[in-house]
KEKETI-944888 format. One line per 3 residues: number of its first residue (from 1); for each residue x, y, z of N, C-alpha, C, O, CB. Coordinates in steps of 0.2 Angstrom, whole numbers, m for minus. Glycine has a CB too. Layout:
BEGIN
NUM> X/Y/Z/X/Y/Z/X/Y/Z/X/Y/Z/X/Y/Z; ...
% end
This chain:
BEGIN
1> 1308/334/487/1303/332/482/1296/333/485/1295/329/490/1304/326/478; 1292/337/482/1286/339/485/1279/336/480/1281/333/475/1286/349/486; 1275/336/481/1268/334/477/1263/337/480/1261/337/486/1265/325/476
4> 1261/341/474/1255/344/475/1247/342/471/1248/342/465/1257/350/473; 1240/340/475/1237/337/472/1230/341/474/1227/342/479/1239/331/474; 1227/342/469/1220/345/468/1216/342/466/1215/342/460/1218/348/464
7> 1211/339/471/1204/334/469/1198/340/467/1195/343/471/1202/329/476; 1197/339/461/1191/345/458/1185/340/460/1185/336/465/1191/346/447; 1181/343/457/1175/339/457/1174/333/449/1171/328/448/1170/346/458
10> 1177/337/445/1180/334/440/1186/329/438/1186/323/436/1180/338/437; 1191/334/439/1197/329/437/1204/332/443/1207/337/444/1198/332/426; 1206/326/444/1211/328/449/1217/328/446/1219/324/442/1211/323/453
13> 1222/333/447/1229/336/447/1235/333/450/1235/332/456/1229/341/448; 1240/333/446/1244/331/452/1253/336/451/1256/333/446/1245/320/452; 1255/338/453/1262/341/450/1267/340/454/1266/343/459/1263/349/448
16> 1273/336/454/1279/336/456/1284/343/456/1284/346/450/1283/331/452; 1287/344/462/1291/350/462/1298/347/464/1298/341/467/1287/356/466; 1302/348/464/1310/349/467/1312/356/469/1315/359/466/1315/347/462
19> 1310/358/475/1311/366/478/1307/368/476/1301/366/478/1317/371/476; 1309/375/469/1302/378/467/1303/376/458/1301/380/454/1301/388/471; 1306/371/456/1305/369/450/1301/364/450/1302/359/454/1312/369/447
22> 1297/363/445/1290/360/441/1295/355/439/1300/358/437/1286/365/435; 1294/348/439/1298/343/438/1293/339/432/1295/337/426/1299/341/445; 1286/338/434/1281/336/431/1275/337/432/1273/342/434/1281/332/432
25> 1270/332/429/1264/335/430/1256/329/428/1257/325/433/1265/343/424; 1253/328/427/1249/323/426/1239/325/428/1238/328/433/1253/318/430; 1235/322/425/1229/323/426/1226/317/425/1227/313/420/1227/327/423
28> 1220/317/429/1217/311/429/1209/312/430/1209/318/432/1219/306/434; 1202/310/431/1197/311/432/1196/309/440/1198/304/442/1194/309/427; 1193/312/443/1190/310/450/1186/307/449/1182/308/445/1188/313/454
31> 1186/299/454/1183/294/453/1178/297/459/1178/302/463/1186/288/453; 1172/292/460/1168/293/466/1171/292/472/1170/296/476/1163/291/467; 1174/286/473/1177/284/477/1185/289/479/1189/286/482/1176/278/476
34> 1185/295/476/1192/299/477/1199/295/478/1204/298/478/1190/303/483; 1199/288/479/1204/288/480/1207/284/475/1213/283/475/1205/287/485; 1204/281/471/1207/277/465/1209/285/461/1214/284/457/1200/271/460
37> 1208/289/461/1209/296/458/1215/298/459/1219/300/455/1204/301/460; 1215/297/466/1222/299/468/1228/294/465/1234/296/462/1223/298/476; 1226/288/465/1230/283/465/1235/284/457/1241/285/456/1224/276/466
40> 1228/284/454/1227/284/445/1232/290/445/1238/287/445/1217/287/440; 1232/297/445/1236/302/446/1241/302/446/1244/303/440/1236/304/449; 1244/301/455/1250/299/457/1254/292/451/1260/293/450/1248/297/466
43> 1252/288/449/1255/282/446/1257/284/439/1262/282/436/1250/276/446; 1252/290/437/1255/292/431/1259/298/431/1261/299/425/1249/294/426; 1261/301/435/1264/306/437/1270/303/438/1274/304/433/1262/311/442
46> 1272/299/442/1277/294/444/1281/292/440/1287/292/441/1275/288/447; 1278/289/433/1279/285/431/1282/291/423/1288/291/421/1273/279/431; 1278/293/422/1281/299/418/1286/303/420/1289/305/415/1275/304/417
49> 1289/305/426/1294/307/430/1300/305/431/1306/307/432/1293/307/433; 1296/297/432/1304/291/437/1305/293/444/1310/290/446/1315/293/433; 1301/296/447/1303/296/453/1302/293/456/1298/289/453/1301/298/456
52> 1305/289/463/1303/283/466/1301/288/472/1303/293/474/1310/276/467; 1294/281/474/1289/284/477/1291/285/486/1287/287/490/1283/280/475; 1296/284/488/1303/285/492/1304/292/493/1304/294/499/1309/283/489
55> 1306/294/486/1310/300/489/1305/308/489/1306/314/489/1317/301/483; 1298/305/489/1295/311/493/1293/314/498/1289/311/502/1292/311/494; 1294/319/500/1295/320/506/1289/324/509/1288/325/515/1300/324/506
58> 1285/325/505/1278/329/506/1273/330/501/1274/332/495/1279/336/508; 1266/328/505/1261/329/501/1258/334/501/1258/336/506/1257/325/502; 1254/340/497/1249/343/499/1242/343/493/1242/343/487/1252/351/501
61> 1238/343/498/1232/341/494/1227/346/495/1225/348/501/1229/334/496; 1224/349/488/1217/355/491/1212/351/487/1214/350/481/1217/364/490; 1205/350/491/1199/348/492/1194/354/491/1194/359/494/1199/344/498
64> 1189/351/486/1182/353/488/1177/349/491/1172/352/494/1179/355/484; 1178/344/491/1175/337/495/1170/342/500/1164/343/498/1182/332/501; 1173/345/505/1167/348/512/1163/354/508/1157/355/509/1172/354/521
67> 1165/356/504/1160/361/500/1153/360/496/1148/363/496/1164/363/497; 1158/354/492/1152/351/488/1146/349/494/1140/351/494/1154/344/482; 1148/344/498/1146/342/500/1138/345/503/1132/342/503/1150/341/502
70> 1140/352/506/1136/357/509/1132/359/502/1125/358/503/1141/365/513; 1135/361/497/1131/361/492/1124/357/490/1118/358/489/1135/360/489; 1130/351/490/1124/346/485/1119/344/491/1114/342/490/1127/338/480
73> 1122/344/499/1116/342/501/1117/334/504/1112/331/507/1111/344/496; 1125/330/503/1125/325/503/1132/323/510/1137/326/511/1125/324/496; 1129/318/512/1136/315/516/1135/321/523/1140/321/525/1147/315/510
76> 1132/323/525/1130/327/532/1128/323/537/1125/318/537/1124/331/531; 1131/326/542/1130/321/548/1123/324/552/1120/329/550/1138/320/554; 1121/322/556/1114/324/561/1117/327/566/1120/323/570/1108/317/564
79> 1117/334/568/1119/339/571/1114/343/576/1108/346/575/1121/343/566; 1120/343/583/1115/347/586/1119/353/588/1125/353/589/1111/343/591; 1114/360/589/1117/363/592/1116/364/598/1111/364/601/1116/366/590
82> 1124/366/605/1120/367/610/1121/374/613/1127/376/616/1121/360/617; 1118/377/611/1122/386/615/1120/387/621/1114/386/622/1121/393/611; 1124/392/626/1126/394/633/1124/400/632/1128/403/629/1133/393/635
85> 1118/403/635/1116/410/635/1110/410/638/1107/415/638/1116/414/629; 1107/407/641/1101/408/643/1101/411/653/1103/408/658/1097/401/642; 1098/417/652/1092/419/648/1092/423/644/1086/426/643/1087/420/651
88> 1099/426/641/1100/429/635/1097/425/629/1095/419/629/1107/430/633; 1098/428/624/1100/425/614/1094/422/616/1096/416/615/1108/419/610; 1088/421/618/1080/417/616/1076/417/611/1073/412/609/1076/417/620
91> 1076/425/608/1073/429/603/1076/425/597/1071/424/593/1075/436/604; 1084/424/594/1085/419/590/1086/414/591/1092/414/593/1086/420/588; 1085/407/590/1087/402/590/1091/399/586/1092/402/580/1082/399/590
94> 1095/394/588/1100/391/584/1096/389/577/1090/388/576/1103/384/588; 1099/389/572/1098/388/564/1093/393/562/1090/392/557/1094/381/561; 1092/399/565/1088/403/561/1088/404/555/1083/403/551/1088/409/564
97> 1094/407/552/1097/411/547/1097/405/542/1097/406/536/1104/415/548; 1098/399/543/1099/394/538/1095/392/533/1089/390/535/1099/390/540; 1096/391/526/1091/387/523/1088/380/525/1090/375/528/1094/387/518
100> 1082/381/523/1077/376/526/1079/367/526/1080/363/530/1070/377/524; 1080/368/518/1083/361/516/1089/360/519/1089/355/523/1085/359/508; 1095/365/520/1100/362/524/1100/358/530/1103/353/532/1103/367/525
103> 1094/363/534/1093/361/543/1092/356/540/1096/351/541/1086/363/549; 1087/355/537/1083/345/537/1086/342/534/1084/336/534/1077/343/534; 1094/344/530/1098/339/529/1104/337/534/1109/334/533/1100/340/522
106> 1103/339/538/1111/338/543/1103/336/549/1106/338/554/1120/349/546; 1098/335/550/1093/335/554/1093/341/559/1094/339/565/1094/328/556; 1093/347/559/1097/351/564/1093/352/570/1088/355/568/1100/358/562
109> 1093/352/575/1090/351/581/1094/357/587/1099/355/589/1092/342/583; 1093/362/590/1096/365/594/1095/369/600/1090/372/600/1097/368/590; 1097/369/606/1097/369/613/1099/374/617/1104/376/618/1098/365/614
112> 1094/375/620/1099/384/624/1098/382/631/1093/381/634/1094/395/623; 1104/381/634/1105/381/642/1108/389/645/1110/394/642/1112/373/644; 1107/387/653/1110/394/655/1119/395/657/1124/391/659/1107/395/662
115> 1117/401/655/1127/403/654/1127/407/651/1123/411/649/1132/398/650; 1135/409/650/1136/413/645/1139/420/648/1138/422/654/1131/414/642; 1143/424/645/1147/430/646/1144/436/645/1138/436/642/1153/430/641
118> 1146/441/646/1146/449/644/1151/450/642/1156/446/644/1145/453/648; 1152/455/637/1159/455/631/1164/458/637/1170/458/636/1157/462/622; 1162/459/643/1168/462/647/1171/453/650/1176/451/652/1165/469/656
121> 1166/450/649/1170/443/654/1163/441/660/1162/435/661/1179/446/660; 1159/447/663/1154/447/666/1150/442/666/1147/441/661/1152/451/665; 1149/436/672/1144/430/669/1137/433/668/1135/438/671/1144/424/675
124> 1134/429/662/1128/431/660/1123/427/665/1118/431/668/1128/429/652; 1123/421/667/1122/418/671/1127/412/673/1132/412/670/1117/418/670; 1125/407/680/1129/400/681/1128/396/676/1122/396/675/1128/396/687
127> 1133/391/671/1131/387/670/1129/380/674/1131/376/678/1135/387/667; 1124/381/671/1120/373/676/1119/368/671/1116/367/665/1110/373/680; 1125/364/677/1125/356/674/1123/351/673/1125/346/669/1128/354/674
130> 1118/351/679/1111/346/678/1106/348/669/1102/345/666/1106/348/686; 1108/354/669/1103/359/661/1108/353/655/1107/348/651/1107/373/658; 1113/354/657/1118/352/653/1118/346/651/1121/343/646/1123/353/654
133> 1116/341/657/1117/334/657/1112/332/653/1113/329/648/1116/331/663; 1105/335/656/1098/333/654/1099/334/646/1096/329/642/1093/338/657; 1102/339/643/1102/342/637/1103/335/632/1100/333/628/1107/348/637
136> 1110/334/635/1115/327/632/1113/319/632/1115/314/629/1121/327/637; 1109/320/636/1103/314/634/1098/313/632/1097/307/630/1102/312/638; 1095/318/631/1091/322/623/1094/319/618/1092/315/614/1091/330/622
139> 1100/323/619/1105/323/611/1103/315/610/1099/312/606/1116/326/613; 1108/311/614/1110/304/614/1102/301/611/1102/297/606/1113/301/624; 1097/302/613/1091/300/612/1091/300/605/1089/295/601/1087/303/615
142> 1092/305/605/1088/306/596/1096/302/591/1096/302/585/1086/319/592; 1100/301/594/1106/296/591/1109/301/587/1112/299/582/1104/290/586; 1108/307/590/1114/314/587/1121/312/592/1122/310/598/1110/325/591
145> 1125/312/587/1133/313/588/1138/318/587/1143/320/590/1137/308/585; 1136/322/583/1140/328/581/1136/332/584/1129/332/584/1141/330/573; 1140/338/587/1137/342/589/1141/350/592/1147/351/594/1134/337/593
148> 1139/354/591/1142/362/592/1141/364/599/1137/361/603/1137/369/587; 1145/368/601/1144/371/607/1146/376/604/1151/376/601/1146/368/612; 1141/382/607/1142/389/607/1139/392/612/1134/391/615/1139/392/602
151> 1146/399/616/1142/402/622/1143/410/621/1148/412/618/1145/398/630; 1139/413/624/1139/421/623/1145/423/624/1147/424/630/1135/425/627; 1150/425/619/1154/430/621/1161/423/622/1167/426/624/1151/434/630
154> 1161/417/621/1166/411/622/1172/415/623/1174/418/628/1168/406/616; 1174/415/615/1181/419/613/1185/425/618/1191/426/618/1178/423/607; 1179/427/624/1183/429/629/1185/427/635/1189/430/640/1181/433/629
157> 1180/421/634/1182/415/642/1178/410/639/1172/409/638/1179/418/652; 1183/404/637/1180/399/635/1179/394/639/1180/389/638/1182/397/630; 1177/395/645/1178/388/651/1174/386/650/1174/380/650/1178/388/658
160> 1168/390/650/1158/386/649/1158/380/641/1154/375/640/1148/398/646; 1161/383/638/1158/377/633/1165/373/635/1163/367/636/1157/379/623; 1170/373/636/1176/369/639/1172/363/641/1171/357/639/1182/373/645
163> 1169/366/648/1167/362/653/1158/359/649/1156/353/650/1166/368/660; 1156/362/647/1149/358/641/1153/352/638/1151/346/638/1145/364/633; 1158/354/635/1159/347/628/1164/343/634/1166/338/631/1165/351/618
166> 1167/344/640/1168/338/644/1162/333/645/1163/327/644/1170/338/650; 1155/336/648/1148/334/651/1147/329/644/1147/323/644/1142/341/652; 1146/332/640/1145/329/633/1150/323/630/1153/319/626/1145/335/629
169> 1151/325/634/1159/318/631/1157/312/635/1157/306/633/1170/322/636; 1156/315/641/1154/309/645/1146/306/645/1144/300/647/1154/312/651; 1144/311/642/1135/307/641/1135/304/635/1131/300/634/1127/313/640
172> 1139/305/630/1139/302/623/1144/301/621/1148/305/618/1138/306/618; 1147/296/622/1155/291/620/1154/293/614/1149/293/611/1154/281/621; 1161/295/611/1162/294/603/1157/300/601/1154/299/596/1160/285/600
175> 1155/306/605/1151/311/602/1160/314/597/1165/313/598/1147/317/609; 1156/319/590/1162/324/588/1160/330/588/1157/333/584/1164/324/582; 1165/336/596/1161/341/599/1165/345/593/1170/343/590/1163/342/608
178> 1163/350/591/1167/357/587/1164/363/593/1158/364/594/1163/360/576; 1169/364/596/1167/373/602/1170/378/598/1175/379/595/1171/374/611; 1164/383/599/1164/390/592/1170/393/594/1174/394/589/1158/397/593
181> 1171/395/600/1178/397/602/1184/397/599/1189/400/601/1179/395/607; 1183/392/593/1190/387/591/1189/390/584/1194/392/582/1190/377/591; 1182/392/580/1183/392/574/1181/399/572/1184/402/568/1179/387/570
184> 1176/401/577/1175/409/575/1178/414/578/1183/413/580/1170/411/575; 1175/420/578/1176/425/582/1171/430/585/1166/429/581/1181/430/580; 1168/435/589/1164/439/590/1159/435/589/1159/429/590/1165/445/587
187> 1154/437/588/1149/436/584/1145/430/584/1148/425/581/1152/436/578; 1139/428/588/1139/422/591/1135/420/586/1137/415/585/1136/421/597; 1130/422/581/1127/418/576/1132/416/571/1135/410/573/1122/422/572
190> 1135/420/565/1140/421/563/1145/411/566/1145/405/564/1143/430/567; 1148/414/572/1153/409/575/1148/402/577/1150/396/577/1156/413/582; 1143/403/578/1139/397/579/1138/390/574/1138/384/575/1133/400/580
193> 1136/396/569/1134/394/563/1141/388/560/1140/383/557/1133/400/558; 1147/392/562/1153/392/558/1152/382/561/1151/377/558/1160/398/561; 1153/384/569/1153/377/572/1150/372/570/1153/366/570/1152/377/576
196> 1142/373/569/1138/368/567/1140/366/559/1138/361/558/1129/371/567; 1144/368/554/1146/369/549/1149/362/549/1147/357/547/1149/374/548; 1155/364/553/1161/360/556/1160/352/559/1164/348/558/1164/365/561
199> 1154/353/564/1149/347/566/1147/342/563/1149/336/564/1145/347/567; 1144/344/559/1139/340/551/1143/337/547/1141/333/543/1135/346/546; 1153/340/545/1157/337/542/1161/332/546/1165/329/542/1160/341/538
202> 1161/331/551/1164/327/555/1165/320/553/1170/316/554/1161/328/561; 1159/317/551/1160/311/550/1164/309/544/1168/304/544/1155/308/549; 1163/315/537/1164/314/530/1174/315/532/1178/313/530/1158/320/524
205> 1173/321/536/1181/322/536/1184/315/539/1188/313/535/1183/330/541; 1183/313/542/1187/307/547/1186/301/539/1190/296/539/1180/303/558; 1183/301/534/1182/297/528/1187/298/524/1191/294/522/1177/298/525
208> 1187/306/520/1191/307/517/1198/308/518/1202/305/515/1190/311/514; 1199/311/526/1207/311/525/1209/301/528/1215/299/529/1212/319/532; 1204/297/530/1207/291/529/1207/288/521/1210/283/520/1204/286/533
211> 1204/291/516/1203/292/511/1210/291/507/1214/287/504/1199/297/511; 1210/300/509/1218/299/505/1226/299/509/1231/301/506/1219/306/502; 1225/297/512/1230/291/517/1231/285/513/1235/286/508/1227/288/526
214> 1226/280/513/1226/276/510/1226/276/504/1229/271/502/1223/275/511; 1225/281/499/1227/282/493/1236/283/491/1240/281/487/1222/288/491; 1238/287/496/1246/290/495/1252/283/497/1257/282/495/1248/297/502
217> 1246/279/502/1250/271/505/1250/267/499/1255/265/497/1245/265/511; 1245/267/496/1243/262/489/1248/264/485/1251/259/484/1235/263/484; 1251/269/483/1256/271/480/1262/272/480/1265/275/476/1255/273/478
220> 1263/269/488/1269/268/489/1273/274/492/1280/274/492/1271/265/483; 1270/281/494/1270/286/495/1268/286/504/1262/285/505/1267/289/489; 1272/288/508/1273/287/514/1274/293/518/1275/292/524/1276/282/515
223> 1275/299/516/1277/305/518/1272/308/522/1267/304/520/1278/310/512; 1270/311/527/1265/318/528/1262/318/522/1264/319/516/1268/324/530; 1256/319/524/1250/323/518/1246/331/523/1246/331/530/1242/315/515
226> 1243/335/520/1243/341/523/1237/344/517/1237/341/512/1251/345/524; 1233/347/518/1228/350/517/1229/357/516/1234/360/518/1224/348/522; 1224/360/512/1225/367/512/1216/371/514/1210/369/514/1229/370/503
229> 1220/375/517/1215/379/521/1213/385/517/1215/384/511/1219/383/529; 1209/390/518/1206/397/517/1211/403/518/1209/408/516/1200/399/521; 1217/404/521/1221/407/521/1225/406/517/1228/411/517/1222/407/525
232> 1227/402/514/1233/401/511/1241/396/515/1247/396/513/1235/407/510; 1237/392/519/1242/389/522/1241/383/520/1238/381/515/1243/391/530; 1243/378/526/1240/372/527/1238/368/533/1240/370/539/1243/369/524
235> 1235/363/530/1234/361/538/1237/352/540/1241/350/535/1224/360/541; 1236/349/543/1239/342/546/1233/337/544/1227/339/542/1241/341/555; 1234/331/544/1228/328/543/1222/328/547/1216/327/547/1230/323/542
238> 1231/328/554/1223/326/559/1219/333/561/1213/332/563/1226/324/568; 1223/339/561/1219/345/560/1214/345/555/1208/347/557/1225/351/558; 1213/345/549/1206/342/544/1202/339/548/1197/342/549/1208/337/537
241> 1203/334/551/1199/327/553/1193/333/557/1187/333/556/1205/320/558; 1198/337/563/1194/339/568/1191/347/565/1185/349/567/1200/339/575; 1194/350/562/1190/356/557/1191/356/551/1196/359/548/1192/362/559
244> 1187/352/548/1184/353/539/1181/358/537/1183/358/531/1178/350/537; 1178/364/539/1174/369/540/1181/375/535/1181/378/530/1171/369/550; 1187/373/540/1192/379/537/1195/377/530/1200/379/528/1199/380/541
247> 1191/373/527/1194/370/519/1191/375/515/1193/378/510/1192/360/515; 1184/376/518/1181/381/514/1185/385/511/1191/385/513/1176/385/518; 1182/389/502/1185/393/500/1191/392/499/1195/397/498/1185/399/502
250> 1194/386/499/1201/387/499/1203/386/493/1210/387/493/1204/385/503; 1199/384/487/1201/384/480/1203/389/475/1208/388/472/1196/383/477; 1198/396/477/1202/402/477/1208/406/478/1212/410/475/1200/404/479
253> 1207/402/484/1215/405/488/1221/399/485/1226/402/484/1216/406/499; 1220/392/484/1226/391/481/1227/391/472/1231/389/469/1227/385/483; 1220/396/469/1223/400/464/1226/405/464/1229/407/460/1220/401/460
256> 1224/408/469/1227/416/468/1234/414/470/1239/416/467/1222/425/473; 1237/410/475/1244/409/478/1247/405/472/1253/404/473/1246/406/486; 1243/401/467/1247/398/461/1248/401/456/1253/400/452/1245/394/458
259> 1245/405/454/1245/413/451/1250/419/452/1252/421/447/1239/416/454; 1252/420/459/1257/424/462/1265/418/460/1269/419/456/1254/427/472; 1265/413/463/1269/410/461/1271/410/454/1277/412/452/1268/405/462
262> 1266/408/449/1268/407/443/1271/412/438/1276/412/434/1264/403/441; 1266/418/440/1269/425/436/1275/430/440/1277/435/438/1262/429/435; 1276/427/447/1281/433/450/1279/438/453/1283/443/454/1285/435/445
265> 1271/439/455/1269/446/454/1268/446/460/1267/440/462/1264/448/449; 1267/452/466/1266/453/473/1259/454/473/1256/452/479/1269/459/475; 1256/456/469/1250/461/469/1244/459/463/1239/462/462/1254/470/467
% end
């Protein structure tokens, strides 16, 4: 017995399955606090069913929570960027391409030390870790905690930001590093961006998935819960916690795979 659960922005969903047969089904409005929403849901689905909240075995939940968020501009953490290329990439600076209200809503602050690749692996220059130290106590100063690391070319040797978000680890107890290496590909604005994305939701994410933990406990529902991604898969909770950034879009994609489900169709 599976439960499937959609927090809109409106009104939250919830459907009991047994394999791949629809068992039940229920609707409720989203509260602000998201998790009386869940709660409300799950109790009426339960209860309209007879399931006991026991024999679940799995949750999955798709959120726009990080989306809106970016949207409306709200619940953003104070983000910095630190990227590895100098004395490459100076010409653009971190947040170039961003809208203006966004920067000034996540406060965005960004930093270019030396480092970095050539797309063969070639160092661009040494990382210097005194650049790095100094950098991180800047950071610490201005009472930034989230923060990106991006270096020229990562994706083809990620050691330089490996080794940045240890330094950083160490100058800032309880910093939340996102390294681009992890979320993007090629493309260092592009991938940069992605990270600082992923940064800025760090706090809100470590909220909601304790959010809906606590909502699934309240109702006596103790299974795994799991998240859906932009691919079409899913993720863990603790995987959400550390990349929010991949929920993006993923409303879409779990209509079009509820869609293919429901009608039978490949294509």
């Amino acid at each position: 017995m599976r439960i499937g659960i959609d927090v809109g922005g409106t009104n939250t969903d919830a459907v009991l399955m047994s394999g791949r047969t629809v068992i039940g089904w229920a609707k409720s409005p989203t509260t602000p606090d998201v998790s009386s929403g869940i709660v409300n849901v799950l109790a009426a689905l339960l209860e309209q069913t007879k399931v006991a909240p026991e024999t679940i075995s799995a949750v999955m939940l798709g959120t726009t929570h990080f989306t809106n968020a970016v949207v409306e501009r709200k619940s953003l953490s104070r983000t910095a960027i630190v990227r590895i290329g100098l004395p490459a990439t100076a010409a653009l600076r971190p947040f170039i391409d961003w809208p203006r209200d966004l920067v000034e809503a996540i406060g965005g602050v960004g930093y270019l030390v030396h480092g970095g690749y050539e797309f063969d692996g070639r160092p661009i220059s040494p990382l210097n870790e005194n650049e790095v130290r100094e950098t991180a106590r800047r950071i610490c100063d201005a009472g930034i905690d989230c923060i990106a690391v991006s270096g020229v070319f990562s994706p083809v040797n990620p050691d330089q930001e490996q080794r940045v978000a240890s330094i950083l680890a160490e100058e800032i107890p309880g910093a939340r590093i996102s390294l681009s290496h992890e979320i993007g590909r090629i493309g260092l604005l592009e991938r940069e961006n992605a990270a600082a994305m992923n940064a800025c939701l760090a706090h809100l994410a470590e909220r909601i998935v304790d959010s809906f933990r606590r909502s699934l406990q309240a109702i006596g529902v103790h299974a795994p819960f799991f998240i859906s991604q932009n691919d079409g898969t899913l993720m863990s909770a603790e995987f959400v916690a550390k990349y929010p950034v991949l929920t993006f879009a993923s409303g879409p994609t779990n209509s079009m795979r509820g869609a293919a489900f429901l009608s039978g169709l490949k294509d």
